[in-house]
C-alpha positions in Angstrom: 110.9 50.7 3.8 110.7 47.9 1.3 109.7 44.4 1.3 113.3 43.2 0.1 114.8 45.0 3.5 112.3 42.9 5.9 113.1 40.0 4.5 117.1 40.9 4.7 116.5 42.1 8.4 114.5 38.3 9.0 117.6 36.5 7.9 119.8 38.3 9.8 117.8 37.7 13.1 117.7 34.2 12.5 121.7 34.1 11.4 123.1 36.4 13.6 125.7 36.7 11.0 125.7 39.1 8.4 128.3 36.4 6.1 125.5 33.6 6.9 122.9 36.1 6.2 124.2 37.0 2.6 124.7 33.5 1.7 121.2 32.7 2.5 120.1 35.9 0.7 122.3 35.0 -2.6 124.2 38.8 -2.0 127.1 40.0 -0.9 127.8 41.0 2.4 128.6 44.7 1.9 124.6 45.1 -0.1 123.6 43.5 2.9 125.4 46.0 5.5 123.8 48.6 3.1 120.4 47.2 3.2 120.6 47.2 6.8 122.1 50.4 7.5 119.1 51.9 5.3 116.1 50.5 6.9 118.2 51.9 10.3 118.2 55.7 9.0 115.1 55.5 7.4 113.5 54.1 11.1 116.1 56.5 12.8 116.7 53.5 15.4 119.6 50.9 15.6 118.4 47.5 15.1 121.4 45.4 15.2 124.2 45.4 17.7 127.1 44.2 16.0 130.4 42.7 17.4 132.7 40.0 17.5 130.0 37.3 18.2 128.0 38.7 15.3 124.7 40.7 14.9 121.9 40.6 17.2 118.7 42.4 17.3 117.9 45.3 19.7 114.7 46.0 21.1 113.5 48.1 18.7 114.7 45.1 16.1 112.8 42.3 17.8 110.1 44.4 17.4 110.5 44.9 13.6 111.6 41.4 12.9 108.5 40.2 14.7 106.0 42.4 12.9 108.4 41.5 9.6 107.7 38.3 9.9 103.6 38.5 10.2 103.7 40.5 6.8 106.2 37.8 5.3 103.9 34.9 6.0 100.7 37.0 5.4 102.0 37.5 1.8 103.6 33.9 1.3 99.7 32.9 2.1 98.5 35.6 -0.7 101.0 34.3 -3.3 99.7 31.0 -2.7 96.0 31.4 -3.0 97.0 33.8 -5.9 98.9 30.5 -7.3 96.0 27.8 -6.8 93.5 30.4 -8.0 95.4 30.7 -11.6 95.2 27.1 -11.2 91.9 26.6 -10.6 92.7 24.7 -7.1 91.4 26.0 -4.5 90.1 22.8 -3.2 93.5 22.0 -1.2 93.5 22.2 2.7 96.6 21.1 5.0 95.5 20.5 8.6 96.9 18.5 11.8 95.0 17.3 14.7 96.4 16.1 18.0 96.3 12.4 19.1 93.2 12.9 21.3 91.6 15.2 18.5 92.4 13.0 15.9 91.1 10.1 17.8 87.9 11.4 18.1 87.5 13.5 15.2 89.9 12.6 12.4 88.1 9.6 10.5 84.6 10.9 10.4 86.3 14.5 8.7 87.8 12.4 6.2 85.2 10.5 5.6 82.8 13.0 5.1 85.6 14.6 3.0 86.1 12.3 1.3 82.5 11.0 0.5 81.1 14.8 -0.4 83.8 16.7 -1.9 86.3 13.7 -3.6 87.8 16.8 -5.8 89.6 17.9 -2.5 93.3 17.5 -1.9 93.7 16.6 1.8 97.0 16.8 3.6 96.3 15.9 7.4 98.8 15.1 10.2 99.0 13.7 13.9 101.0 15.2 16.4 101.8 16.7 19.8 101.0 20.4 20.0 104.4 22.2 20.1 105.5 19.9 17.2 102.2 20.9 15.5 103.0 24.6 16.3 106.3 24.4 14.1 104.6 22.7 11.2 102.2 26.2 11.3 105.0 28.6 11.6 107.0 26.7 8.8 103.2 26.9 7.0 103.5 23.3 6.3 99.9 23.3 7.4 97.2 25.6 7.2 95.9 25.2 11.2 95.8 22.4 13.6 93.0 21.5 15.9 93.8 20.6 20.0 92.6 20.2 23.3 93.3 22.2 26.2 96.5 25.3 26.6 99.2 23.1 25.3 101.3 25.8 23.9 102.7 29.0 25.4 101.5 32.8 23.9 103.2 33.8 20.5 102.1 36.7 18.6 102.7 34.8 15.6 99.9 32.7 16.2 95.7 32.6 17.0 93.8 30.8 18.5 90.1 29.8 18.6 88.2 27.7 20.7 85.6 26.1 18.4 84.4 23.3 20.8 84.5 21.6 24.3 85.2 17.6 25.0 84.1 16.4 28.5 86.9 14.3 30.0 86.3 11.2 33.0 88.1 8.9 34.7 87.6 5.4 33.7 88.4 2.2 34.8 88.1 -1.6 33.6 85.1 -3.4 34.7 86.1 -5.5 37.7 88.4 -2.8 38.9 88.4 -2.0 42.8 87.2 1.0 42.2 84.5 0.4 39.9 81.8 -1.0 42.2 82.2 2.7 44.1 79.2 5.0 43.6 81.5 7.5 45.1 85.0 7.2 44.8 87.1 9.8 47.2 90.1 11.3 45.8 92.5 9.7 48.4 91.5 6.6 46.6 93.3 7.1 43.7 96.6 6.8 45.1 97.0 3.7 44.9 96.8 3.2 40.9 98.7 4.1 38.1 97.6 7.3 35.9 97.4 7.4 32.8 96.6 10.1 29.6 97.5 11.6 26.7 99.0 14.2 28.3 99.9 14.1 32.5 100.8 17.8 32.4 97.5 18.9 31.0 95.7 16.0 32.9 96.7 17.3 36.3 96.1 21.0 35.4 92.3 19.6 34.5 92.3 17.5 37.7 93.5 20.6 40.1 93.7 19.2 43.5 93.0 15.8 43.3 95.4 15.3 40.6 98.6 15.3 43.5 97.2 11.9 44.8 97.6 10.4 41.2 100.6 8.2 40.7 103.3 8.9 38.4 101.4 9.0 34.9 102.1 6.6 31.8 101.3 9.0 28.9 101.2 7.7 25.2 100.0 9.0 22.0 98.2 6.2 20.6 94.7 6.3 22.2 93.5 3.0 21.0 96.4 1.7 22.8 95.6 3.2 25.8 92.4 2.0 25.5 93.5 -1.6 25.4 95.8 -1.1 28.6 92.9 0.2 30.5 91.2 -2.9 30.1 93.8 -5.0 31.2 95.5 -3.4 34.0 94.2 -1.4 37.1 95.4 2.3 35.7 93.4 5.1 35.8 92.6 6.7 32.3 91.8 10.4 32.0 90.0 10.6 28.2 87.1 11.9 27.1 83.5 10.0 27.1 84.0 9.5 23.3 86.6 7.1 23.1 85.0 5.1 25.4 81.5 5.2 24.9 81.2 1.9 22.9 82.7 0.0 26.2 81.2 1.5 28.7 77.7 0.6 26.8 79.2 -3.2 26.6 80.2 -2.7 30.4 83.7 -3.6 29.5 84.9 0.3 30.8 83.5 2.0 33.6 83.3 5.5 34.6 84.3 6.5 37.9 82.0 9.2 39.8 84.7 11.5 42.6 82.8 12.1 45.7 82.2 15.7 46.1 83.9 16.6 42.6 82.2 17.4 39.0 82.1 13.6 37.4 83.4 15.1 34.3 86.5 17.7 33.3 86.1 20.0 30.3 88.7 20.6 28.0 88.6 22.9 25.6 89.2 22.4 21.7 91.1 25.0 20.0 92.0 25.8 16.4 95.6 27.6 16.1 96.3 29.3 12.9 98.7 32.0 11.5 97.5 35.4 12.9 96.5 38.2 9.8 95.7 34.8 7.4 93.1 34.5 6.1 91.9 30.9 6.1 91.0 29.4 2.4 87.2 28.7 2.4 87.8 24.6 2.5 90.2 25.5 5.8 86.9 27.3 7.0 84.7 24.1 5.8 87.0 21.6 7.4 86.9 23.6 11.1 82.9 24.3 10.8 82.7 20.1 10.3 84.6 19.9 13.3 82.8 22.1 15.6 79.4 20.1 14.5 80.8 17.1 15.0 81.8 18.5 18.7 78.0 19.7 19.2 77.0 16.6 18.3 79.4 14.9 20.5 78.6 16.6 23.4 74.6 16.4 23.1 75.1 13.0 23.0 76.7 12.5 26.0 74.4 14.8 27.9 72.0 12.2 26.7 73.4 9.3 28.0 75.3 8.1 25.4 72.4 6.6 23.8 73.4 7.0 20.6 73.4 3.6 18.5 76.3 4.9 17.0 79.5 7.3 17.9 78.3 10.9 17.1 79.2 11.9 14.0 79.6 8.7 12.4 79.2 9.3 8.4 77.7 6.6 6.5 80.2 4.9 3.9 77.9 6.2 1.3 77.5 9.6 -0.4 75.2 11.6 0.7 
C-alpha cells in the first residue's frame, strides 16, 4: 500500500468519478483504474462499486478513505512544520474563536501576543462552529476555541475542554423583572429571548427554556449587549460580557426561583485528531485556559475585580 494510492482512493471518494478523479490527480483514467484495482487485491476487499452513476465507496472503502484521510492531513501538518523549521518560522499560529469566545477572550490573547512575543505571525478568525469546523478540516487553521457541543461527532476531529464560562440571564435595569429576588420560570414568557445561539441556549436552560419566546440570535455580542439595554429581552451570556454594567447597575442579573442562578458551558478546543499542535498553538490554548481560571475566580468573587479578568496592560511586560 503506498501513499500515492491513498491519496488516489481520497479523490475518487470525493469525485465519484473516476474521469473527475484523474483530472484532479493530473493522470489518466486507465493508471487510475490500475491504482485502484491494486490497493483492491493487495486489501483482498472491493472498495468501489462502480456503475453508470459512477464510483462509490463500499463499506470497507469508507473505512479506508476515512483512515486515508487522517494520515493525509497528519503528513500535510509534518511537511509544514518540516517547511517553517528549514525556515526558521516556527512562530506562526492560525486559530478561530467563536463570537462568544472571541468576545470574551480574543483581545486580551492578542494583546498579550502581541505585547510579549511581537516575532509571532498571528492568523485568527471569528465564526460559527460548523463554519469553524470546515476551516479545520480544510487546515486553514490550526484549532478553534468554543463554547458548548455545537458540532456533531467526526473522527476526523478532537476535542478538549480547556475551560468553563458561567452563563445568566440578564436584563436592563428598570426591567419588570429586575426588581424580583426570585423570578419563576413562568415569568419569562412574556419577553423576547435572546443569545448567541437559541439552540444551545435552550439545551443549557433544559426545562425552563420552553417558556422562552421565540429567540433573536446574533453574532455580534456588543450588539446584543446594546439591545439589552434598550428593550425588555432576555439575554442568556456569560457574566463576563456584562460585568462592567452590572457594576454601573445599568444590566441586571436575574436570580430563577428554585433553579441554579447560573448555567455552565463548557469551552472546547477542536483540532485535527493524530496532529500534533506546534508549541505556539500549545501557548496560545494554555493563555486561554488562564485567562478562563481567571475569569471564573473572579466571578466567584463577586466580580470585584477593578478590571475585566485578564485584562493585559498596553505595556510589555
Amino acid at each position: 500500500m503506498e501513499l500515492r494510492q491513498l491519496r488516489h482512493a481520497i479523490v475518487l471518494a470525493e469525485t465519484g468519478s473516476f474521469v473527475e478523479a484523474a483530472e484532479r490527480l493530473h493522470i489518466t483514467q486507465p493508471t487510475l483504474s490500475r491504482s485502484i484495482q491494486s490497493l483492491e487485491d493487495e486489501l483482498g476487499t472491493r472498495l468501489f462499486d462502480r456503475g453508470r452513476h459512477g464510483a462509490r465507496p463500499t463499506r470497507e472503502g469508507k473505512l479506508l478513505v476515512e483512515r486515508a484521510d487522517q494520515v493525509r492531513l497528519t503528513l500535510n501538518g509534518l511537511r509544514h512544520e518540516m517547511d517553517l523549521s528549514k525556515k526558521g518560522e516556527l512562530g506562526e499560529v492560525r486559530f478561530g474563536m467563536g463570537p462568544l469566545s472571541a468576545a470574551i477572550f480574543m483581545a486580551d490573547v492578542l494583546t498579550r501576543l502581541v505585547n510579549r512575543y511581537p516575532g509571532i505571525e498571528v492568523r485568527s478568525s471569528v465564526n460559527g462552529a460548523e463554519q469553524l469546523r470546515d476551516a479545520l478540516l480544510a487546515e486553514r487553521i490550526d484549532f478553534f476555541v468554543h463554547t458548548g457541543r455545537q458540532i456533531a461527532p467526526d473522527p476526523r476531529i478532537a476535542t478538549e475542554r480547556i475551560g468553563q464560562l458561567q452563563l445568566s440571564l440578564f436584563v436592563r435595569a428598570g426591567h419588570p423583572l429586575a426588581g424580583k429576588r426570585r423570578v419563576k420560570e413562568e415569568d419569562l414568557r412574556a419577553y423576547p429571548f435572546m443569545a448567541g445561539s437559541v439552540p444551545q441556549s435552550r439545551r443549557l436552560l433544559g426545562p425552563a427554556s420552553y417558556l422562552l419566546n421565540a429567540g433573536f440570535t446574533c453574532d455580534d455580542f456588543q450588539t446584543l449587549k446594546v439591545v439589552v439595554q434598550r428593550t425588555d429581552a432576555i439575554w442568556l451570556t456569560s457574566h463576563a460580557m456584562v460585568m462592567q454594567e452590572c457594576r454601573q447597575g445599568a444590566i441586571v442579573e436575574l436570580g430563577m426561583a428554585g433553579n441554579a442562578t447560573r448555567f455552565p458551558a463548557d469551552l472546547v478546543m477542536t483540532s485535527l485528531a493524530g496532529r500534533r499542535l506546534s508549541p505556539t498553538a500549545d501557548l496560545v490554548i494554555q493563555m486561554i485556559r488562564g485567562l478562563s481560571a481567571n475569569l471564573g475566580a473572579s466571578i466567584k468573587a463577586g466580580g470585584r475585580s477593578r478590571s475585566r479578568p485578564g485584562a493585559t496592560p498596553s505595556r510589555k511586560p
